[in-house]
DSSP file (Angstrom, degrees, kcal/mol; ACC not computed):
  #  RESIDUE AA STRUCTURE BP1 BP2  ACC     N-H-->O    O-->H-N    N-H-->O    O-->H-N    TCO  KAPPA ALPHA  PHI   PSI    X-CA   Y-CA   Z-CA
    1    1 A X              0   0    0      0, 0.0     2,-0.4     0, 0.0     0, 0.0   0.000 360.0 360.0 360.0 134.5   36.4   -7.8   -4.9
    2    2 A X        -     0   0    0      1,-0.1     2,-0.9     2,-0.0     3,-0.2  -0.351 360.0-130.0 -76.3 130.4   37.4   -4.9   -2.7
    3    3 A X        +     0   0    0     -2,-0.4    -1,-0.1     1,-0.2     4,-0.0  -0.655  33.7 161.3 -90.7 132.6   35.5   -2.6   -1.2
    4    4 A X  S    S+     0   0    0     -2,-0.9    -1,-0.2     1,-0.1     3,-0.1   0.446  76.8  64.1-120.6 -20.0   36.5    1.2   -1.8
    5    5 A X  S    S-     0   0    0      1,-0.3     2,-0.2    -3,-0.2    -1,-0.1   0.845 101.5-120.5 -92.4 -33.0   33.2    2.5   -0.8
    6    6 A X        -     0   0    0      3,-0.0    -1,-0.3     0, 0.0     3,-0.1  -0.867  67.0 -10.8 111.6-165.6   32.9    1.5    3.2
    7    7 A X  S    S-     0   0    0     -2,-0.2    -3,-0.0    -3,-0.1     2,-0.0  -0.192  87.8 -90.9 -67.9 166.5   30.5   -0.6    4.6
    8    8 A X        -     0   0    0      1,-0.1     2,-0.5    -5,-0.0    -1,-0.1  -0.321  47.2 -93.6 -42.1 150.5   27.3   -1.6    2.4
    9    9 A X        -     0   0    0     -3,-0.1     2,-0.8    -2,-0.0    -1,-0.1  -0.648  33.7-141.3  -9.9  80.0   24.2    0.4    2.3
   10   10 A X        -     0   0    0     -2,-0.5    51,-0.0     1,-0.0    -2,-0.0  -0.689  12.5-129.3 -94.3 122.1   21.5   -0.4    4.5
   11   11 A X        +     0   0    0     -2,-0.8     2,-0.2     1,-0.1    50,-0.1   0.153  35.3 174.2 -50.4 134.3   18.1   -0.2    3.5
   12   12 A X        -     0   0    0      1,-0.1     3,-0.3    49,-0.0     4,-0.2  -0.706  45.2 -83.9-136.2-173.0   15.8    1.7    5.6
   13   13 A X  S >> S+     0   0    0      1,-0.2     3,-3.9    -2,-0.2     4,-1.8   0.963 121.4  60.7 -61.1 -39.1   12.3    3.1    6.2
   14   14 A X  T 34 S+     0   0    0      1,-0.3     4,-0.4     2,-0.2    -1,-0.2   0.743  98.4  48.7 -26.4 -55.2   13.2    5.8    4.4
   15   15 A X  T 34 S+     0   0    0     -3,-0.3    -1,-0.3     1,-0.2    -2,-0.2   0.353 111.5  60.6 -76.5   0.6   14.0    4.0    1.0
   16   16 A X  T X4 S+     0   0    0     -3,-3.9     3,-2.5    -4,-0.2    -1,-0.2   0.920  96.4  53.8 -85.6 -51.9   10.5    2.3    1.6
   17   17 A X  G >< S+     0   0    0     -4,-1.8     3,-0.7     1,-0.3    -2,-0.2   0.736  86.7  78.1 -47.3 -19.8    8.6    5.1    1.6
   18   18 A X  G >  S+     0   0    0     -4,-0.4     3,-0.6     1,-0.2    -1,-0.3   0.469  82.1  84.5 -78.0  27.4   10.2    6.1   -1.8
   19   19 A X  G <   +     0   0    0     -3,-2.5    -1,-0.2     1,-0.2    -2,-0.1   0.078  60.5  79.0 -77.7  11.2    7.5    3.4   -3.1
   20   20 A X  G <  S+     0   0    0     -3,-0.7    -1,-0.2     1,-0.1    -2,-0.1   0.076  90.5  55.0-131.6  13.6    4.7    5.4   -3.3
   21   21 A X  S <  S+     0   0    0     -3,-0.6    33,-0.6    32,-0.0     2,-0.4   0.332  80.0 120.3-115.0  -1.5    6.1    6.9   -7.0
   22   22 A X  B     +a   54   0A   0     31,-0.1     2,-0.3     2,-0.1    33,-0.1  -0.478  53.8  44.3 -81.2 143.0    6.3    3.5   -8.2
   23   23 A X  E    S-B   54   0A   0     31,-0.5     2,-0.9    -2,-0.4    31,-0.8  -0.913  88.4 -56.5 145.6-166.5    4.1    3.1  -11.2
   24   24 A X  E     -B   53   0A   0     -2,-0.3   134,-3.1    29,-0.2    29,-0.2  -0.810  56.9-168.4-116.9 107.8    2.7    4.0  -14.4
   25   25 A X  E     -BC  52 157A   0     27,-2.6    27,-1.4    -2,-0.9   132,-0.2  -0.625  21.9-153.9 -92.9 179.3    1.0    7.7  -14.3
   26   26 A X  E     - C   0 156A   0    130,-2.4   130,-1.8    25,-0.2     2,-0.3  -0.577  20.0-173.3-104.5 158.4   -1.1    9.7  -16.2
   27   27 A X  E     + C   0 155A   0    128,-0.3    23,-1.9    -2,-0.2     2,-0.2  -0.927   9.4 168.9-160.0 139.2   -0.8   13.7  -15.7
   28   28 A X  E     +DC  49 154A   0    126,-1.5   126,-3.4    -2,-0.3     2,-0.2  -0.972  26.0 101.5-143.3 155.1   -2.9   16.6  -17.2
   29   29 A X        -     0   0    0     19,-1.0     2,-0.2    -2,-0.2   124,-0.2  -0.736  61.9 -51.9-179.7-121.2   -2.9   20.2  -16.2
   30   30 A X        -     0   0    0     -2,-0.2   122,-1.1    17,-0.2     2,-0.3  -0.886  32.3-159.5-132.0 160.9   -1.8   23.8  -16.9
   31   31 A X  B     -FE  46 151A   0     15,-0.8    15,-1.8    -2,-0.2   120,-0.3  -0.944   7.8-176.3-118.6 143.5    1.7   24.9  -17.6
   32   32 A X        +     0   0    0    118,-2.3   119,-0.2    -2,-0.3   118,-0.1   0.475  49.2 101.5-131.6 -17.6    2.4   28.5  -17.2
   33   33 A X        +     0   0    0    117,-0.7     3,-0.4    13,-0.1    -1,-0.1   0.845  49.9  95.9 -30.3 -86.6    6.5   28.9  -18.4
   34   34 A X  S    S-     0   0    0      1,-0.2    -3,-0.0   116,-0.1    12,-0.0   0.311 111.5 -28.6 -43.5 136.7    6.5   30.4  -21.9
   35   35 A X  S    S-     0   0    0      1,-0.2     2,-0.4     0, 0.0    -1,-0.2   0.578  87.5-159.8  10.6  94.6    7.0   34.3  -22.0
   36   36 A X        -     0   0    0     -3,-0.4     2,-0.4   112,-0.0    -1,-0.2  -0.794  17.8-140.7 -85.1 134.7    5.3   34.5  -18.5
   37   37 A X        -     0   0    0     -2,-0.4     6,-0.2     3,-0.2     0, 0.0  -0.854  15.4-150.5-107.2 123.9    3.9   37.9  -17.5
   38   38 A X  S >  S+     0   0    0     -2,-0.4     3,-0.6     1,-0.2    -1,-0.1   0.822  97.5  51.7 -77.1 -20.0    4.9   38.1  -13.4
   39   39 A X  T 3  S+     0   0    0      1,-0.2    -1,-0.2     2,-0.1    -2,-0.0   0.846 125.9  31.1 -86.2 -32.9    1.9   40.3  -12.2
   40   40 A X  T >  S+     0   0    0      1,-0.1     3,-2.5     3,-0.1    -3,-0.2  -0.268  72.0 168.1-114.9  31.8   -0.5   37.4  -14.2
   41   41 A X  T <   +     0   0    0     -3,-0.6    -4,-0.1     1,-0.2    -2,-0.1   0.562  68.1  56.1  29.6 -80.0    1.3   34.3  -13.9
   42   42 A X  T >  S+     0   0    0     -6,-0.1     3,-1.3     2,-0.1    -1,-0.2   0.685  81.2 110.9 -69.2 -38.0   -1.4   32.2  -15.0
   43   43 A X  T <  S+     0   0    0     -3,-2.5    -6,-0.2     1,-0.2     3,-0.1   0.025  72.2  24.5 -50.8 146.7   -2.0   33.7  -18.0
   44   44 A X  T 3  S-     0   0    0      1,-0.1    -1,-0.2    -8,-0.1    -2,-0.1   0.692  87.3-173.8  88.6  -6.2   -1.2   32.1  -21.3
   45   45 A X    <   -     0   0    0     -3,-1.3     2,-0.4     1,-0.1   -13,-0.2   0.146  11.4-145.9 -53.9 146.7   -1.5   28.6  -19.8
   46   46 A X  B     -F   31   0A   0    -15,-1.8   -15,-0.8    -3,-0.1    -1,-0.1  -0.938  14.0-114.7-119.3 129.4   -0.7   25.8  -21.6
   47   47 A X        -     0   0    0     -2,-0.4    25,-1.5   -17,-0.2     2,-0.3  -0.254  27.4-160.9 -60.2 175.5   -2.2   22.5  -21.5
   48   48 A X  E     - G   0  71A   0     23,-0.2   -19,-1.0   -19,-0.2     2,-0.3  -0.918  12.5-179.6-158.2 136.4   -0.2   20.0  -20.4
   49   49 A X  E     +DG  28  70A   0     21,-1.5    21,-2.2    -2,-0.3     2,-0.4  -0.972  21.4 175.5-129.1 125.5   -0.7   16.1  -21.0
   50   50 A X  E     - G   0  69A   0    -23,-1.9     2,-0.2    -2,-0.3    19,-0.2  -0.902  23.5-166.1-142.4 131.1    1.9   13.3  -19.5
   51   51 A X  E     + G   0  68A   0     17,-1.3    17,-2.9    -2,-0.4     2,-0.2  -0.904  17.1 168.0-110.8 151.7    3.1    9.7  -18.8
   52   52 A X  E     - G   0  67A   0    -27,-1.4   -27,-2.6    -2,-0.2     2,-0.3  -0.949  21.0-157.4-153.6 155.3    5.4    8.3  -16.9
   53   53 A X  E     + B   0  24A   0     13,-2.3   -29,-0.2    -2,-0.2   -31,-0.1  -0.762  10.7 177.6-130.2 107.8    6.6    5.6  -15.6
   54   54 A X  E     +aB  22  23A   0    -31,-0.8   -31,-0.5   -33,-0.6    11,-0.2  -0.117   8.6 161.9 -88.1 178.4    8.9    4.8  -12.3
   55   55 A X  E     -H   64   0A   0      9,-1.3     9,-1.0   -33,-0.1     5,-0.1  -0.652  47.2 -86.0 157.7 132.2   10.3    1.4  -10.6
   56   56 A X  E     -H   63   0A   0      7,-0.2     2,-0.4    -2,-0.2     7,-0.2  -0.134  36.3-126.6 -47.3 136.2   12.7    0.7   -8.5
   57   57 A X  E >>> -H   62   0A   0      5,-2.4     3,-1.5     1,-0.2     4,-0.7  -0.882  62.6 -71.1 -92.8 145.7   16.7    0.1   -9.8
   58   58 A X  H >>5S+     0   0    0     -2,-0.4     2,-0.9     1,-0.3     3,-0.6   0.548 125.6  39.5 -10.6 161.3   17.7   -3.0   -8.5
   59   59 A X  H 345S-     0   0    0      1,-0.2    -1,-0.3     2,-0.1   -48,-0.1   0.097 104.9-107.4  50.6 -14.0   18.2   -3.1   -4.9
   60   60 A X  H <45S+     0   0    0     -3,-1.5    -1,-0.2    -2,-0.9    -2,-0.2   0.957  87.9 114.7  92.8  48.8   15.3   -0.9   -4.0
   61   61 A X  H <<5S+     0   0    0     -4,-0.7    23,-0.3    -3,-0.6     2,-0.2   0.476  78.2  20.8-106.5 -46.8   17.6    2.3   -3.1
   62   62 A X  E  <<S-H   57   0A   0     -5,-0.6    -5,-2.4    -4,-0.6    -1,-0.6  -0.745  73.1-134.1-129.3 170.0   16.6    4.8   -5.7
   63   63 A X  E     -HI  56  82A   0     19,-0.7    19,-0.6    -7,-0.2    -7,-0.2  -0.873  20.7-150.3-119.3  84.5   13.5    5.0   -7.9
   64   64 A X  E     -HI  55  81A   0     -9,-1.0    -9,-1.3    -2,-0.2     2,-0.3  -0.359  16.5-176.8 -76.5 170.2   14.1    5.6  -11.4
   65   65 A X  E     - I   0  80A   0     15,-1.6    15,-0.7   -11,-0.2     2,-0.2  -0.827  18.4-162.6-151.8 172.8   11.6    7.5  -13.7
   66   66 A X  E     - I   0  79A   0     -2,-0.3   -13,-2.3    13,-0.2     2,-0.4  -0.751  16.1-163.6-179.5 132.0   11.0    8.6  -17.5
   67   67 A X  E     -GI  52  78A   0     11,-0.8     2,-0.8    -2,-0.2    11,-0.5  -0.948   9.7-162.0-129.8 125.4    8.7   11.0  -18.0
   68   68 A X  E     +GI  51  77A   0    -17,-2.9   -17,-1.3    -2,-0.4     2,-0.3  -0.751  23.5 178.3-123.3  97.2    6.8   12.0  -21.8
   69   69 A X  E     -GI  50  76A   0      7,-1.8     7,-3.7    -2,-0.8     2,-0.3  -0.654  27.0-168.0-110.3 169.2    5.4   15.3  -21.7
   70   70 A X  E     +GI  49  75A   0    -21,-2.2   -21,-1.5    -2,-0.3     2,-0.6  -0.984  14.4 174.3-121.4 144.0    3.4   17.5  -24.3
   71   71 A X  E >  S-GI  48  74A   0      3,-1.4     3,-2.4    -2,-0.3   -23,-0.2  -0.944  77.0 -45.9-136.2 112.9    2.9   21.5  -23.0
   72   72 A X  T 3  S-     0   0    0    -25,-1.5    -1,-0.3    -2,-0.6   -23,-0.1  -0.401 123.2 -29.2  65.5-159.8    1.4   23.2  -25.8
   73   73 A X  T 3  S+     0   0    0     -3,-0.2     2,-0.3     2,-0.1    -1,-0.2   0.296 110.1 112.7 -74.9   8.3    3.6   22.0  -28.8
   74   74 A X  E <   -I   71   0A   0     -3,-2.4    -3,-1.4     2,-0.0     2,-0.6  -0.443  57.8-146.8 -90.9 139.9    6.7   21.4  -26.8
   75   75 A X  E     -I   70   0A   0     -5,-0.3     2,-0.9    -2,-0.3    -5,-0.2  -0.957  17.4-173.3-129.9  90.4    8.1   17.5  -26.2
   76   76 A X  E     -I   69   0A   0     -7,-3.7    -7,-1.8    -2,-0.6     2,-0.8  -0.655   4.4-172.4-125.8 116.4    9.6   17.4  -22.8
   77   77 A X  E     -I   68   0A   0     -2,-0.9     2,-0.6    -9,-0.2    -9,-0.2  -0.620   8.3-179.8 -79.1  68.6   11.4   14.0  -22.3
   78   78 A X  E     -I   67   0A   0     -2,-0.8   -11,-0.8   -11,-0.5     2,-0.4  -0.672  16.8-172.0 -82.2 107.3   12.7   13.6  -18.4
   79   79 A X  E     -IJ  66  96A   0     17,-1.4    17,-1.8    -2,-0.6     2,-0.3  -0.828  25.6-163.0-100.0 139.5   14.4   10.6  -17.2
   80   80 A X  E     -IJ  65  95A   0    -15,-0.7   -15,-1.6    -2,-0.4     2,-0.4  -0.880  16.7-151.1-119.0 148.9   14.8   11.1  -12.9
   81   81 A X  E     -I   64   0A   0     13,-0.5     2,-0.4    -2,-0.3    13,-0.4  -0.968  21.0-177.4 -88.1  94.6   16.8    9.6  -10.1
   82   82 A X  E     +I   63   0A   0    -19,-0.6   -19,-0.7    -2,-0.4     2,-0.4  -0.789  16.6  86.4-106.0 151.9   15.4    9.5   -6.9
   83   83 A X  E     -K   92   0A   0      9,-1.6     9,-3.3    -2,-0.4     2,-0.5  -1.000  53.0 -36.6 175.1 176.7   16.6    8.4   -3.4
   84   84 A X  E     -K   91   0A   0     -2,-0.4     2,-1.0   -23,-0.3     3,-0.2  -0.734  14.9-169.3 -27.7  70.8   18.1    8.6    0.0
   85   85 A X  E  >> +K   90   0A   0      5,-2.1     4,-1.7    -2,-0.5     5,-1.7  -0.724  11.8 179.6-105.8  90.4   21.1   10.2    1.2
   86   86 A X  T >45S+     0   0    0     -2,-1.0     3,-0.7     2,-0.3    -1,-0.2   0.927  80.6  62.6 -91.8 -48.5   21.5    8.6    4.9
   87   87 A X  T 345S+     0   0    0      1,-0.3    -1,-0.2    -3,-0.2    -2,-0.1   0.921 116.8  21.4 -14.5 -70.2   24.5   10.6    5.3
   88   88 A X  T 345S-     0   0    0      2,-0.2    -2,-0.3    -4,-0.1    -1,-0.3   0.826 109.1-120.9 -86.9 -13.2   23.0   14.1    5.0
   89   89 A X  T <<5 +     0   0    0     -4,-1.7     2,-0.3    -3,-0.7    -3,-0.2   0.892  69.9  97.8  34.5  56.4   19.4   12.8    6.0
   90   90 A X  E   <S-K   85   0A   0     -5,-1.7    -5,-2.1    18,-0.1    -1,-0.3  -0.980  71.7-111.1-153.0-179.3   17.4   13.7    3.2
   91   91 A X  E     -KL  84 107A   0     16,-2.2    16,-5.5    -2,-0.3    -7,-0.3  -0.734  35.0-165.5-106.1 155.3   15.9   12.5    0.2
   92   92 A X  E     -KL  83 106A   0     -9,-3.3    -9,-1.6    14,-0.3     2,-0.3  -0.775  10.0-164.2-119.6 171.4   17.2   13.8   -3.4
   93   93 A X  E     - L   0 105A   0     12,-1.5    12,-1.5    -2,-0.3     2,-0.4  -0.980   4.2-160.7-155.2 157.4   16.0   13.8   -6.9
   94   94 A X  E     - L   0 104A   0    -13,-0.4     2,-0.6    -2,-0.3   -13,-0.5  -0.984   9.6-153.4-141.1 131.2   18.1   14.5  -10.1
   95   95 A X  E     -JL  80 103A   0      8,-3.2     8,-1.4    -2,-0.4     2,-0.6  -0.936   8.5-166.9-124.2 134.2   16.4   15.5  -13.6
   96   96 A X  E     -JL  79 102A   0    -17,-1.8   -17,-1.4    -2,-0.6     6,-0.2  -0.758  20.1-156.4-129.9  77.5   17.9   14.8  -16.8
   97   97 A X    >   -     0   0    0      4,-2.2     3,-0.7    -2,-0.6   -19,-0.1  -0.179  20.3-127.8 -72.3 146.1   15.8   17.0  -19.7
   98   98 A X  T 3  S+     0   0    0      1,-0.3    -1,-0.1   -23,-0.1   -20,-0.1   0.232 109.6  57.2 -79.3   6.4   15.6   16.3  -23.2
   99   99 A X  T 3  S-     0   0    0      2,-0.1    -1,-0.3   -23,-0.0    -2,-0.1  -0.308 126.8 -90.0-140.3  86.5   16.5   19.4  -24.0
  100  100 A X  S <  S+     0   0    0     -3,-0.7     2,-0.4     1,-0.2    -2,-0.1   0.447  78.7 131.5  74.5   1.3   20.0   19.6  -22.0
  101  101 A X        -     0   0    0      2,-0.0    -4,-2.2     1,-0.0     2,-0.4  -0.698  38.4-161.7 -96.7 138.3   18.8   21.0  -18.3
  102  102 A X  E     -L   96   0A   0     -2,-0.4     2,-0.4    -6,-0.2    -6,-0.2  -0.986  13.3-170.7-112.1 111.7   20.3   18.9  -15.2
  103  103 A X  E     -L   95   0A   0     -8,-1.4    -8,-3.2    -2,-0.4     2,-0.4  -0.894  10.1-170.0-105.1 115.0   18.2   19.6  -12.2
  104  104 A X  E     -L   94   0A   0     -2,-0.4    15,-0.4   -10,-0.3     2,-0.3  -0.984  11.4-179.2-107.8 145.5   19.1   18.5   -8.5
  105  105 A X  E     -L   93   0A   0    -12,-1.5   -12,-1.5    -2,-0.4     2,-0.3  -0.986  21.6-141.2-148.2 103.7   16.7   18.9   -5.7
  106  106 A X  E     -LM  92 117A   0     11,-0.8    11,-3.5    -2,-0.3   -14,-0.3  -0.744  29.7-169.0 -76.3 164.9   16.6   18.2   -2.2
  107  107 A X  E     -LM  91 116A   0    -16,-5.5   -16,-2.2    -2,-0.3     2,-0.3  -0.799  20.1-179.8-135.6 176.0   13.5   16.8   -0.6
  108  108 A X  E     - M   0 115A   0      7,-1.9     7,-1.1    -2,-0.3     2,-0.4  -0.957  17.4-138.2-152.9 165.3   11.7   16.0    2.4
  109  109 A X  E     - M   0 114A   0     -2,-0.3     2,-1.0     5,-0.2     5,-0.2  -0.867  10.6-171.7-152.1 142.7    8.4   14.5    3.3
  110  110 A X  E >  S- M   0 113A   0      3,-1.6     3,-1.3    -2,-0.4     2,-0.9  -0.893  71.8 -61.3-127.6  84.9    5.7   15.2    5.9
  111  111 A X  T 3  S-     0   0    0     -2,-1.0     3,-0.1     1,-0.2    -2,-0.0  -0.528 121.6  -9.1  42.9 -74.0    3.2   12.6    5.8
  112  112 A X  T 3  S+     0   0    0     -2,-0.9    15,-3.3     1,-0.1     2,-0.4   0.496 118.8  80.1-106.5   3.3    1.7   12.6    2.2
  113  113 A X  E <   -MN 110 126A   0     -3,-1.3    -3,-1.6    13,-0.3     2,-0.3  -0.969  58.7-171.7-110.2 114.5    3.2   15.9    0.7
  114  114 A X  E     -M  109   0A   0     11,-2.1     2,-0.3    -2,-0.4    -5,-0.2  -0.806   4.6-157.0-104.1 143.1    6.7   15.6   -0.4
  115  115 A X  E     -M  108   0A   0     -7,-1.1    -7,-1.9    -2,-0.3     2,-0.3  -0.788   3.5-168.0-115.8 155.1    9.1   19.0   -1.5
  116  116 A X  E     -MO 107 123A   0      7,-0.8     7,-2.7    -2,-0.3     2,-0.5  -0.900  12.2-149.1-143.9 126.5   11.7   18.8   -3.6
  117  117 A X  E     +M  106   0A   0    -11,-3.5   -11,-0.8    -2,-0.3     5,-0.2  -0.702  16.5 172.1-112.2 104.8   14.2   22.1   -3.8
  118  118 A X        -     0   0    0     -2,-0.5   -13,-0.1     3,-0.5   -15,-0.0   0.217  46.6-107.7 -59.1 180.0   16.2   23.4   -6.4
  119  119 A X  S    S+     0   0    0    -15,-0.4    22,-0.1     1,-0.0    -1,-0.1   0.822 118.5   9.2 -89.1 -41.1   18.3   26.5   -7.1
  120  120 A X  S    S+     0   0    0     20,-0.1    21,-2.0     1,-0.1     2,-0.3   0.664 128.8  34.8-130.2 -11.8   15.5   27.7   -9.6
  121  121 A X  E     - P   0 140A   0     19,-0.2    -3,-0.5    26,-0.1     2,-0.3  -0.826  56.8-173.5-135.5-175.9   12.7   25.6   -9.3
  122  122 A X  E     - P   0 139A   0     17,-1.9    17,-1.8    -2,-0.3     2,-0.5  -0.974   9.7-132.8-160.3 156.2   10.5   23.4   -6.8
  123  123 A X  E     -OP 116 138A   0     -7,-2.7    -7,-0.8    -2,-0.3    15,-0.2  -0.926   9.5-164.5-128.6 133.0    7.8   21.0   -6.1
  124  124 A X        -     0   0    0     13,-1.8    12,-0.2    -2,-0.5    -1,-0.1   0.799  16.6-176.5 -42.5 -80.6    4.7   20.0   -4.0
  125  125 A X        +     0   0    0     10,-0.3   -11,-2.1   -12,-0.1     2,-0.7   0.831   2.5 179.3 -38.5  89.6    3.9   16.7   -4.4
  126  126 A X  E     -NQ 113 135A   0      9,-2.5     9,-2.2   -13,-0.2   -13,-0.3  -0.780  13.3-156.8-109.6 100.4    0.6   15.8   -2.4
  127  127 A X  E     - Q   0 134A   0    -15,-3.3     7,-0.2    -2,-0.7     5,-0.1  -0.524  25.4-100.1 -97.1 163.3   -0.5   12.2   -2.8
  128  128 A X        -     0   0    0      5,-2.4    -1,-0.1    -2,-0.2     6,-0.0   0.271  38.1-103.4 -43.0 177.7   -4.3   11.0   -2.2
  129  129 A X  S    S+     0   0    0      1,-0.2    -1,-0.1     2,-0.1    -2,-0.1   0.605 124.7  42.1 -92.8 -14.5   -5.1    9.6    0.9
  130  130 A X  S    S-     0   0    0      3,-0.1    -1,-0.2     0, 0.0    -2,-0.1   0.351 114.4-108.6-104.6   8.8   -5.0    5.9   -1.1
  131  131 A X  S    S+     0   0    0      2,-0.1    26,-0.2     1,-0.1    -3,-0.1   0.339  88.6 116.7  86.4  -9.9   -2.0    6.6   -3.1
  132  132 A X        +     0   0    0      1,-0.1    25,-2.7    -5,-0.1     2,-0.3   0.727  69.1  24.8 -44.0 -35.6   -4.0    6.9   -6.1
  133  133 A X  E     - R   0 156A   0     23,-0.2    -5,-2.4  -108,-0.1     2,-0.6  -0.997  63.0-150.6-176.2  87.9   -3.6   10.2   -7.2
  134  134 A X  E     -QR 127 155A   0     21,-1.7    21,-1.5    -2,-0.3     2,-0.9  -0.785   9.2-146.9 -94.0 129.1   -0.9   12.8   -6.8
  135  135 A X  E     -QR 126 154A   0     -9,-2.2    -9,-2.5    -2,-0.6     2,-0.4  -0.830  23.9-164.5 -90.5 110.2   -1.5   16.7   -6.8
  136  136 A X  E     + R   0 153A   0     17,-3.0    17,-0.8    -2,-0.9     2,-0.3  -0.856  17.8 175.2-103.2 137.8    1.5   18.4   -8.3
  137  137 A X  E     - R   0 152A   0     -2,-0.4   -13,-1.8    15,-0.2     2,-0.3  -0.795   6.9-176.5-148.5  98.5    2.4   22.0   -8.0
  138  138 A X  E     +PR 123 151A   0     13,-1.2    12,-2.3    -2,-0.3    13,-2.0  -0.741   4.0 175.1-103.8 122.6    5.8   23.2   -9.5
  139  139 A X  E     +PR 122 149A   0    -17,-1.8   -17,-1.9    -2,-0.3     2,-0.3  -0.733   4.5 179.8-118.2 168.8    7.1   26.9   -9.3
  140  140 A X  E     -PR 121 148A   0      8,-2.6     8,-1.6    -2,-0.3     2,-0.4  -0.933  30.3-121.6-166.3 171.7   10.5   28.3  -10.4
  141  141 A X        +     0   0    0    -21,-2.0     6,-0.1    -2,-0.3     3,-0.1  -0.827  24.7 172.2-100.5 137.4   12.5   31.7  -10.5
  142  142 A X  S    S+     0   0    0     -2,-0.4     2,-0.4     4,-0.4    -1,-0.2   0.230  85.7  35.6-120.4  -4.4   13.3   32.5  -14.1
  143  143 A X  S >  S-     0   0    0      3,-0.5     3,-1.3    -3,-0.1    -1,-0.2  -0.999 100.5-106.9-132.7 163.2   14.4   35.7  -12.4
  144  144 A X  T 3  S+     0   0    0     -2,-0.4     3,-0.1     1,-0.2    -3,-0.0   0.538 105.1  37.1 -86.8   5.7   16.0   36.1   -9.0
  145  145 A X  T 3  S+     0   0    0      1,-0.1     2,-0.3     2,-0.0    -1,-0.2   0.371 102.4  68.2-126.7  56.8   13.8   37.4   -6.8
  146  146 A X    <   -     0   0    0     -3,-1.3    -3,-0.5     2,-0.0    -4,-0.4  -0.947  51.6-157.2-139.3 103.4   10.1   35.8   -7.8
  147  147 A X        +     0   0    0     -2,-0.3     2,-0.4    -6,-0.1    -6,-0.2  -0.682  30.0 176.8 -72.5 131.9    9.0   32.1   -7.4
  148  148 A X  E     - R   0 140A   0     -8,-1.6    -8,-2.6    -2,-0.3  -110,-0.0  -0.972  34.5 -96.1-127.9 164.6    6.4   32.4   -9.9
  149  149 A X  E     + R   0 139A   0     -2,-0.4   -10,-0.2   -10,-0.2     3,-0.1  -0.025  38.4 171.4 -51.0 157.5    4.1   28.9  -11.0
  150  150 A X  E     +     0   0A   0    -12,-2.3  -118,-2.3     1,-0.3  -117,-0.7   0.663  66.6  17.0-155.9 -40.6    5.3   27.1  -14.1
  151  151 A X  E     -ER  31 138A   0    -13,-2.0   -13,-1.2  -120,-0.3    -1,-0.3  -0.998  44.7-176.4-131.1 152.5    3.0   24.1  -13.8
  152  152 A X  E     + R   0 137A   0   -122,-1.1     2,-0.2    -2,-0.4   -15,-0.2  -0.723  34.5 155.8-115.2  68.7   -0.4   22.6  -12.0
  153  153 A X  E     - R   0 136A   0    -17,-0.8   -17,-3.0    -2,-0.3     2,-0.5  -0.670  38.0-129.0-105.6 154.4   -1.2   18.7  -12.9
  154  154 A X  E     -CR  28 135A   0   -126,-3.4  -126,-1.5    -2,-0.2     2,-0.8  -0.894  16.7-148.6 -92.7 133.0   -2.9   15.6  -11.6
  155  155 A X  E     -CR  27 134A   0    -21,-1.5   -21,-1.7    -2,-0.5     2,-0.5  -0.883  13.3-169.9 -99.3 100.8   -1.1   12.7  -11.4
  156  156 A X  E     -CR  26 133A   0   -130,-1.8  -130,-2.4    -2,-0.8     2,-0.3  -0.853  21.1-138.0-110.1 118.3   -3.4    9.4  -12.0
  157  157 A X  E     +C   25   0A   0    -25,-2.7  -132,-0.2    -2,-0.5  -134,-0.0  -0.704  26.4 179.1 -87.3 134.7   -1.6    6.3  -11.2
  158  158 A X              0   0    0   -134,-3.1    -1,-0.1    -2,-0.3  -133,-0.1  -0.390 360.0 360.0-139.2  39.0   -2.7    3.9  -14.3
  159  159 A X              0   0    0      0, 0.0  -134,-0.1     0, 0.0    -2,-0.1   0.151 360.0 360.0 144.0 360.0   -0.9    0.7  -13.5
């Protein structure tokens, strides 16, 4: 079979590190979205309760993910693509919402806190010092010029 693409892929440290999403979490927290007041943010918070679970797609380049959250009465269903882009040198992430939103992100990672940035939203990611355990902290502009919060969870790896 011909190759259209170039050479293969080679696997690097990079793509190792993206091992430290594989698994099954738990998440609780606040979410802050719905009719948000910018001068109080916080206010109005909603819980929010989720699992998910990632693993590597075959070949260990990207990390796929599916994600079942509840905020308040609200069902938000996210299947993700994450990975590598050795080209540009950085890592990306892609979000695929249940209810129609396609998010792309670049990211980066600084020892155990990884960003990922969008056009309207972003994330923290800060994992424990044993992997255990991620602190997540997700803002976005629902107008253009205010990052405001839209959610605060723990991430508890449960298998």
């Amino acid at each position: 079979m011909a190759d259209n693409y170039g050479p293969p892929p080679v696997q690097g440290p990079e793509h190792e590190r993206l091992g430290a999403f594989i698994g099954k979490w738990h998440a609780e927290g606040q979410s802050y979205g719905q009719n948000q007041d910018r001068k109080n943010p916080r206010a109005g918070a909603q819980p929010w309760v989720s699992d998910e679970v990632t693993e590597w797609h075959p070949g260990r380049f990207f990390v796929i993910g599916r994600e079942d959250a509840r905020t308040g009465s609200d069902a938000l269903i996210t299947h993700s693509v994450i990975g590598y882009d050795p080209q540009a040198g950085e890592y990306f992430a892609h979000a695929f919402e249940n209810h129609g939103h396609h998010n792309r992100y670049v990211g980066r990672v600084d020892g155990r806190t990884w960003t990922f940035n969008g056009d309207r939203e972003r994330v923290r990611i800060l994992f424990s010092e044993d992997g255990k355990e991620q602190t997540v902290t997700w803002e976005w502009k629902p107008h253009d010029d205010q990052w405001l919060p839209l959610c605060d969870r723990t991430n508890v790896r449960i298998g």
